[in-house]
C-alpha positions as CSV (number, residue, x, y, z in Angstrom):
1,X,-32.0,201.2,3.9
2,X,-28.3,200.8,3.1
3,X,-26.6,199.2,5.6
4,X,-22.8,198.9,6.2
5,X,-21.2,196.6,8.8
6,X,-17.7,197.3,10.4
7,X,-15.6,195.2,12.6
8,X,-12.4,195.8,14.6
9,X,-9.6,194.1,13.7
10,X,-6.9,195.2,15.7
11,X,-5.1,198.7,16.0
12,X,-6.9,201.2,13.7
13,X,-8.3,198.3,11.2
14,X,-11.8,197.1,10.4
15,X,-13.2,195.1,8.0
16,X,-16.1,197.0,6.3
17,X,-18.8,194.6,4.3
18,X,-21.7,195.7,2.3
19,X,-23.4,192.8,1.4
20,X,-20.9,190.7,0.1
21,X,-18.6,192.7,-0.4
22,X,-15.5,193.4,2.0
23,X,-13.2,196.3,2.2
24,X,-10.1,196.9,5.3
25,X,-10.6,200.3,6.4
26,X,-7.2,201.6,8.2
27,X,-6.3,204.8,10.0
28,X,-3.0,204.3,9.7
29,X,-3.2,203.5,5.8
30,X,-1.0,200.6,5.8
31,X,-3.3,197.8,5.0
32,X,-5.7,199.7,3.0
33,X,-7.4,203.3,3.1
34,X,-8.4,205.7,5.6
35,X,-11.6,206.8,6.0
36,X,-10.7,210.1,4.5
37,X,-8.7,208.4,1.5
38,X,-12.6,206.2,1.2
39,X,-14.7,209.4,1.1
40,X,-12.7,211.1,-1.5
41,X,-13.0,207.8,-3.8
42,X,-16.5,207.8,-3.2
43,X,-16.8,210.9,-4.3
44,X,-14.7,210.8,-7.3
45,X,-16.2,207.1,-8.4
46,X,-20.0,208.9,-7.6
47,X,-18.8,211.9,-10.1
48,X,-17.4,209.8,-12.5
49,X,-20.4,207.4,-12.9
50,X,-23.0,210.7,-13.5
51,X,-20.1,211.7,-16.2
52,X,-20.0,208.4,-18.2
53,X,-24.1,208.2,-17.9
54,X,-24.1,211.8,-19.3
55,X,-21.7,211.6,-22.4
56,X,-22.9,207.6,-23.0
57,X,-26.7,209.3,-23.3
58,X,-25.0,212.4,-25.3
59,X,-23.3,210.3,-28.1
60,X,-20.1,211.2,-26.5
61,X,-17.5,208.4,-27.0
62,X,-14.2,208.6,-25.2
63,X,-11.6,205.9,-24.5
64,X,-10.4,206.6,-21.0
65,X,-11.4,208.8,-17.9
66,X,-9.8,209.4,-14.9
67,X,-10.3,211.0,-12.3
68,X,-8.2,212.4,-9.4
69,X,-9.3,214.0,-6.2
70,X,-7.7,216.0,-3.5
71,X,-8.4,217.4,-0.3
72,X,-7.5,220.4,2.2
73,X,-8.3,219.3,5.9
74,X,-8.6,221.1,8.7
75,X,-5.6,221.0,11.3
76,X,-7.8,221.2,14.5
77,X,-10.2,218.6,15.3
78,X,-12.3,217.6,13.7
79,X,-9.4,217.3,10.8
80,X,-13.1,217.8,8.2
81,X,-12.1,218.6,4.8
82,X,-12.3,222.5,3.9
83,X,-11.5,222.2,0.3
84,X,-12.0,219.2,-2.6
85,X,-10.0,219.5,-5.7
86,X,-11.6,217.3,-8.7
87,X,-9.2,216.6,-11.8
88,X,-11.2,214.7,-14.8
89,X,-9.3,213.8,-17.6
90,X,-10.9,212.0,-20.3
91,X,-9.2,210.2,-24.0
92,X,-11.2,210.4,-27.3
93,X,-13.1,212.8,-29.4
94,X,-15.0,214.0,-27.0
95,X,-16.7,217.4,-27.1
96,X,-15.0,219.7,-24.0
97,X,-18.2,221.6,-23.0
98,X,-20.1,218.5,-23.3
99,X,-17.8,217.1,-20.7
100,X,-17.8,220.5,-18.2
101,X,-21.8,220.2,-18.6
102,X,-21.5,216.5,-17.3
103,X,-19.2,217.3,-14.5
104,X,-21.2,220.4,-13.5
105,X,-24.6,218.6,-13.9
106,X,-23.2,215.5,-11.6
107,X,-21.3,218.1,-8.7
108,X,-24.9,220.4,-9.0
109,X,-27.6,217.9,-9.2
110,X,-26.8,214.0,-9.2
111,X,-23.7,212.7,-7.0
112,X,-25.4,211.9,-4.2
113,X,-22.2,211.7,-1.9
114,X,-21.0,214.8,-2.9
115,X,-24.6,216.3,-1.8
116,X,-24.0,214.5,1.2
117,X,-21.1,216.7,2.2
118,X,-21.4,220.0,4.2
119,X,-22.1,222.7,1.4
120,X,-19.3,225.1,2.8
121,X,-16.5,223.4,1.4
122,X,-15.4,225.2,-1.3
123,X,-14.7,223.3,-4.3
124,X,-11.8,223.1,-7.2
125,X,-12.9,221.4,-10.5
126,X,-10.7,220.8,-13.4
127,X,-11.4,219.4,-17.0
128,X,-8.8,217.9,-19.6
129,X,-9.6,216.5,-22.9
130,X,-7.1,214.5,-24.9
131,X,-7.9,213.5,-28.4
């Protein structure tokens, strides 16, 4: 079982620790992410990982990948997302349907926080290759 710990530290802060490691969560995004901002790294850092196993095991070599993701929200409450836009952009000779495979084999089949999402968001993915 993975088990996260939070504790309040005053207005909309708490210190989240996992293991050893600490992160401040904030509401108000002033002394470090929101909860929303948290989910959408974790989903763009869960992506990422699946794409860097994928191309290391294909032969794939690239110098740089980045990844940036976006988010629609509700206005009611709850304010859940609605809509996730994904951006990878990667450096080197890599192959460009090599790297679609990898993002569509990690958002299909292996990102486990992405699978953890309500399947009714409609998602946005884009690709770009620089050599």
């Amino acid at each position: 079982m993975q088990i996260v710990n939070l504790e309040w530290k005053g207005e909309f802060r708490f210190e989240a620790r996992a293991d050893e490691t600490r992160i401040l969560v904030d509401g108000d995004q002033q002394a470090g992410p929101a909860p929303v901002s948290l989910l959408l790294e974790s989903i763009g850092a869960c992506a990422a990982i699946d794409v860097v196993d994928i191309l290391q095991k294909g032969r794939q070599e690239f110098r740089r990948l980045s990844v940036e993701v976006g988010a629609d929200r509700r206005t009611e409450t709850p304010r859940s997302v609605k809509k996730l836009y994904l951006r990878f952009r990667l450096e080197g000779p890599v192959d460009e349907p090599r790297v679609r495979r990898a993002v569509d084999l990690s958002l299909e089949k292996y990102c486990s926080v992405f699978h953890t999402l309500r399947m009714d968001i409609n998602v946005d993915v884009e690709v770009e290759v620089v050599s």
